[in-house]
C-alpha positions in Angstrom: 16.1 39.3 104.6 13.2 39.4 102.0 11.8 36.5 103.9 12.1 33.8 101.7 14.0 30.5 102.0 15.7 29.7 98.6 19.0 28.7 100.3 17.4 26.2 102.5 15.6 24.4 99.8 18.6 24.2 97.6 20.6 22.8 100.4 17.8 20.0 100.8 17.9 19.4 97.2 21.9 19.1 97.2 21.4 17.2 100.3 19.3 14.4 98.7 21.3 14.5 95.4 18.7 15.8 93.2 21.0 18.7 92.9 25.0 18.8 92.2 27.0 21.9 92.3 29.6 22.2 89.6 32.4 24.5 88.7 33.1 25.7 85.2 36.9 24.6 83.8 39.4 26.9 82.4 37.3 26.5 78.8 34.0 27.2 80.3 35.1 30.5 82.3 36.1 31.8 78.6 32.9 31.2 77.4 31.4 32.6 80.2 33.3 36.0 79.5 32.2 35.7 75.6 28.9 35.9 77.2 28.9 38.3 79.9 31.5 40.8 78.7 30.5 43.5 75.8 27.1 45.5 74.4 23.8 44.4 76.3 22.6 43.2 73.2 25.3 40.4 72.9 25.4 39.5 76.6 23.9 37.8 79.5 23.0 37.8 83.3 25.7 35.9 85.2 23.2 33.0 85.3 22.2 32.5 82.3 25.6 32.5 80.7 27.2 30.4 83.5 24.5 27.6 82.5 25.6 27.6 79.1 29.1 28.2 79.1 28.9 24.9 81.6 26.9 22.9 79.2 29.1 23.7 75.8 31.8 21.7 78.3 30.7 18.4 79.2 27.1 18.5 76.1 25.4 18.6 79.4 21.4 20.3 78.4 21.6 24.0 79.4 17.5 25.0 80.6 17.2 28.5 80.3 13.3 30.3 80.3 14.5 33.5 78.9 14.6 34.5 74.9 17.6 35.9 74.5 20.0 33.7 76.1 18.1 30.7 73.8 19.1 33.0 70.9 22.5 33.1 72.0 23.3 30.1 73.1 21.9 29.2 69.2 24.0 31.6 67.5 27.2 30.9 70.2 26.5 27.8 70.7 24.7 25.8 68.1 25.7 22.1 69.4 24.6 22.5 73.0 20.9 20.9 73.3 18.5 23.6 74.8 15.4 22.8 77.4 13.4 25.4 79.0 11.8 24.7 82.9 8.9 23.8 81.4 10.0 21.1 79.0 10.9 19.6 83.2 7.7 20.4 84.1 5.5 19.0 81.1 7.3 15.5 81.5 4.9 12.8 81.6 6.6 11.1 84.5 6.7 14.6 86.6 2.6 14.9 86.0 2.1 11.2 87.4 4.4 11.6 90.1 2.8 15.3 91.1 -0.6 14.6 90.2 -2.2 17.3 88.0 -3.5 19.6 91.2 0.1 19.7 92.7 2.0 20.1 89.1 -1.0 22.7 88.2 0.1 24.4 92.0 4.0 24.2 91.3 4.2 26.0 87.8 1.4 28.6 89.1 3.9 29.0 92.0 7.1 29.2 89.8 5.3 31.8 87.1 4.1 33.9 90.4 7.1 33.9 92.3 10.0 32.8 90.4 8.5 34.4 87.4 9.3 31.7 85.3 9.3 32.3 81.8 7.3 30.1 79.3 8.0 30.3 75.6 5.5 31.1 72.9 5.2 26.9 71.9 4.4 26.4 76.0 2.2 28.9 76.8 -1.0 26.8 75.8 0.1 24.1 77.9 0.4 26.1 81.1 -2.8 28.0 80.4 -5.0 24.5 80.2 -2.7 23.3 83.6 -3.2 26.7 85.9 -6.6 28.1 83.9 -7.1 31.6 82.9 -7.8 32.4 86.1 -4.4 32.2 87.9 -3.0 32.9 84.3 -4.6 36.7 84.3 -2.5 36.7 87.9 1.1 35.6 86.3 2.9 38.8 84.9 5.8 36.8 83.3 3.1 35.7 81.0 2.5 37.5 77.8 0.3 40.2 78.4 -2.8 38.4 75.4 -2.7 35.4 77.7 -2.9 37.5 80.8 -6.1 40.2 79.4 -7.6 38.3 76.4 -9.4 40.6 74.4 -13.1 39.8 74.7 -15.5 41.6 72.2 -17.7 43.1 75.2 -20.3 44.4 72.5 -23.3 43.0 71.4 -25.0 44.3 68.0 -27.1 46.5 70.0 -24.3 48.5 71.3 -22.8 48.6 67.9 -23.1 51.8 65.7 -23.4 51.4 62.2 -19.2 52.7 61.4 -18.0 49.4 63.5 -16.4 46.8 61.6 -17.2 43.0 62.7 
């Protein structure tokens, strides 16, 4: 209804076998309660915690993009190996295969519309790929990366109580 396709790209990606759905067991559906059920400070969106609670099961790597499931996950979960979307996307084997235009296009298109989120060690990384351009256009970036500050003054429009 909102006009987008999602479901039709993940049943192409399921289709060719770049994708697998899984189930969690009995063991992961507790840790997925652990993680879903208490104070908002303490829990997660279904998704987040479904990828972890699946990954402390088989020491599959859970990526997750967003801050406080990584901190949880640490604190819950301190043996599951944590990636992030764009430790996928920063692969030197992705770049060659994409090309630098087309990998440049896909995390622009990700930040823009699947507000993908990049953490702090990242963030230079996808600036130098999209530019500063498209980055001042990506809101789940931090908001320095997104409005540098610039020092618009020159010493002639400086008054004498200015610090420099």
């Amino acid at each position: 209804r909102r006009g987008r396709s999602d479901a039709d790209l993940l049943d192409e990606l399921v289709e060719s076998g770049f994708i697998e759905i899984v189930s969690l067991d009995a063991l992961a559906e507790s840790y997925f309660e652990k993680l879903v059920i208490g104070p908002a400070a303490v829990t997660l969106d279904d998704g987040e915690a479904a990828t972890i609670a699946y990954a402390a099961g088989p020491k599959a790597i859970a990526v997750i993009d967003e801050r406080k499931a990584t901190r949880l996950c640490a604190e819950f979960f301190p043996e599951i190996q944590l990636g992030c979307t764009v430790d996928i996307l920063s692969n030197a084997e992705v770049g060659r295969q994409l090309g630098k235009q087309a990998l440049g296009d896909a995390v622009f298109a990700a930040l823009q519309r699947g507000r993908m989120g990049v953490l702090p060690q990242h963030v230079k990384w996808v600036i130098e790929l999209i530019g500063p351009a498209r980055a001042a256009a990506c809101a789940s970036l931090p908001k320095s990366v997104r409005q540098p500050q610039q020092n618009v003054s020159g010493p002639e429009t400086r008054s004498k109580n200015d610090v420099v």
